[in-house]
C-alpha positions as CSV (number, residue, x, y, z in Angstrom):
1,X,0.0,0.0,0.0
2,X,2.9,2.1,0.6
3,X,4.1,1.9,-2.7
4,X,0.8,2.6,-4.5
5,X,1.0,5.9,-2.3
6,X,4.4,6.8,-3.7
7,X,3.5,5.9,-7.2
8,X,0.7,9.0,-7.0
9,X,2.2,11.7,-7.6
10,X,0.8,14.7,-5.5
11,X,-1.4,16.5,-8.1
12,X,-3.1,13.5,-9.1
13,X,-4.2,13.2,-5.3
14,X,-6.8,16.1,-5.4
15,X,-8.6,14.9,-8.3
16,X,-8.8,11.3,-7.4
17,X,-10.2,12.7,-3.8
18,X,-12.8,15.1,-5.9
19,X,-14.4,11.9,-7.4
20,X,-14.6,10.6,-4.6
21,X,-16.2,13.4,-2.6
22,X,-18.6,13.5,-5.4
23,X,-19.6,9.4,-5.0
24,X,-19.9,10.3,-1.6
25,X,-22.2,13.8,-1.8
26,X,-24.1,12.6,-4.9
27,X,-27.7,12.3,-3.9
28,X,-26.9,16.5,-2.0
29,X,-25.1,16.7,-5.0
30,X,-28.3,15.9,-7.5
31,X,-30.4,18.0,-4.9
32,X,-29.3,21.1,-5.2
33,X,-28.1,21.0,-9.3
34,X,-31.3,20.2,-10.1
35,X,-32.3,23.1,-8.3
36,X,-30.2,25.3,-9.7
37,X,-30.9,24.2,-13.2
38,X,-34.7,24.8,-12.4
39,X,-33.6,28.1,-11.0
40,X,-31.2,28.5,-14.4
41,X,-34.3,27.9,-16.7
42,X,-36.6,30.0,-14.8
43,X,-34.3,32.9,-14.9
44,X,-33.2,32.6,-19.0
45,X,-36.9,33.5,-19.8
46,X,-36.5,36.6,-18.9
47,X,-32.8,37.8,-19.2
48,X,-30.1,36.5,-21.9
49,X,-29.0,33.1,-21.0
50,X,-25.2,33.9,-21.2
51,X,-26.0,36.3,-18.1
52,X,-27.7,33.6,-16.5
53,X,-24.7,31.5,-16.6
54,X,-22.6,34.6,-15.4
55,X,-25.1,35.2,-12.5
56,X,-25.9,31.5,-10.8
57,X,-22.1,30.2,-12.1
58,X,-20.8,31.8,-8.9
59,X,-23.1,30.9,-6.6
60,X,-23.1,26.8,-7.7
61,X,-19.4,27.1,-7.4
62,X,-19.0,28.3,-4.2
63,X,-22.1,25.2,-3.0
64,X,-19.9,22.7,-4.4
65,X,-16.9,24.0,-2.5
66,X,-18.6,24.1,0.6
67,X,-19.6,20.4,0.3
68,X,-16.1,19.5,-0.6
69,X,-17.7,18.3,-4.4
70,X,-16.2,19.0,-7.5
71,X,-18.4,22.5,-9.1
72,X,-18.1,21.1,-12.8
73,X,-21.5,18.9,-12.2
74,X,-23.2,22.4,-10.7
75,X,-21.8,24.3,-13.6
76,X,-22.9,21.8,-15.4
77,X,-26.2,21.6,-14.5
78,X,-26.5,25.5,-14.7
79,X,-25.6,26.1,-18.0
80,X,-27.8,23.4,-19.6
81,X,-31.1,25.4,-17.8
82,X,-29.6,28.5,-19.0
83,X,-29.8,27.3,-22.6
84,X,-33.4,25.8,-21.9
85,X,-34.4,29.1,-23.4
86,X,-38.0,27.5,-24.8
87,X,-41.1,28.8,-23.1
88,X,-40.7,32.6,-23.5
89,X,-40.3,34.5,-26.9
90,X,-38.5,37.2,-24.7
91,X,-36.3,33.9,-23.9
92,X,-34.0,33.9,-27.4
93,X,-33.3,36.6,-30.5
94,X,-34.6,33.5,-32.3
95,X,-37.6,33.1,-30.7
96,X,-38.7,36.5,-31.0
97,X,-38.1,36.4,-35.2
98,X,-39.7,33.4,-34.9
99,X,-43.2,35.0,-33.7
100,X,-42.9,37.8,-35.8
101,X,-42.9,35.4,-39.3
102,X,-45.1,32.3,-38.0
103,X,-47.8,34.4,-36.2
104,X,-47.5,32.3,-32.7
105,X,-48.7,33.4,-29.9
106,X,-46.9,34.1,-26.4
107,X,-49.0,31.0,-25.0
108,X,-47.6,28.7,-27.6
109,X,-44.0,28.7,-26.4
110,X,-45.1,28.0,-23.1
111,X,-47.4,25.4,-24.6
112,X,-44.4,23.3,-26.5
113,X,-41.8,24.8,-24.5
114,X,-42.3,22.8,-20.9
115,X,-41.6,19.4,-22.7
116,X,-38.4,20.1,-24.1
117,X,-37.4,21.9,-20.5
118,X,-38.5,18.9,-18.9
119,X,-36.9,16.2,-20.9
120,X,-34.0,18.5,-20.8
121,X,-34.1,18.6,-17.3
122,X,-34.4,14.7,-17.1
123,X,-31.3,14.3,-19.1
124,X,-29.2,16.5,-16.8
125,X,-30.3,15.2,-13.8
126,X,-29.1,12.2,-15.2
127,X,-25.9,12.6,-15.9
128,X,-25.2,14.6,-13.2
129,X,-23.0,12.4,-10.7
């Protein structure tokens, strides 16, 4: 065992204790990016979602360093909802050309949007650790 120690050099040590700590805090873990990415999609409807990112990025990181959990997942899971962009046509540039030339209505983003944001959500939540 000693030798398996010495064999590790020291910056390999953090990382291999990061996945650990993420095994270990992964139900927390799922918890709060899921509530962040709910938070994330929430937010993008009404701002841009590249300020979204910049706003909640911070705040994820510094949850995942206070459980000890590596903040990729977090991030992860908060820029994902800040591209679920779907139910608002204030949401994306896209959506709002999109409204102007197709004649939808402000219900019917909300109306198709909340399945894509939910089997979005679904998918992150699953790959999250």
């Amino acid at each position: 065992s000693e030798t398996a120690r010495q064999t590790i050099n020291f910056p390999a040590r953090p990382s291999i204790y990061t996945i650990f700590g993420i095994r270990m805090t992964g139900g927390r873990l799922r918890r709060r990016g899921s509530v962040l990415f709910l938070g994330s999609a929430i937010a993008t409807q009404f701002m841009n979602n590249m300020a979204t990112a910049g706003v909640l990025a911070p705040i994820g990181i510094s949850i995942a360093e206070s459980m000890g959990a590596n903040p990729q997942a977090i991030v992860l899971a908060i820029a994902i909802g800040a591209g679920c962009s779907f139910l608002t046509p204030i949401a994306s540039g896209t959506n709002q050309t999109l409204m102007i030339f197709t004649n939808l209505k402000f219900t019917d983003f909300a109306k198709f949007g909340w399945p894509l944001v939910i089997i979005s959500f679904i998918c992150c939540v699953g790959i999250l650790p």
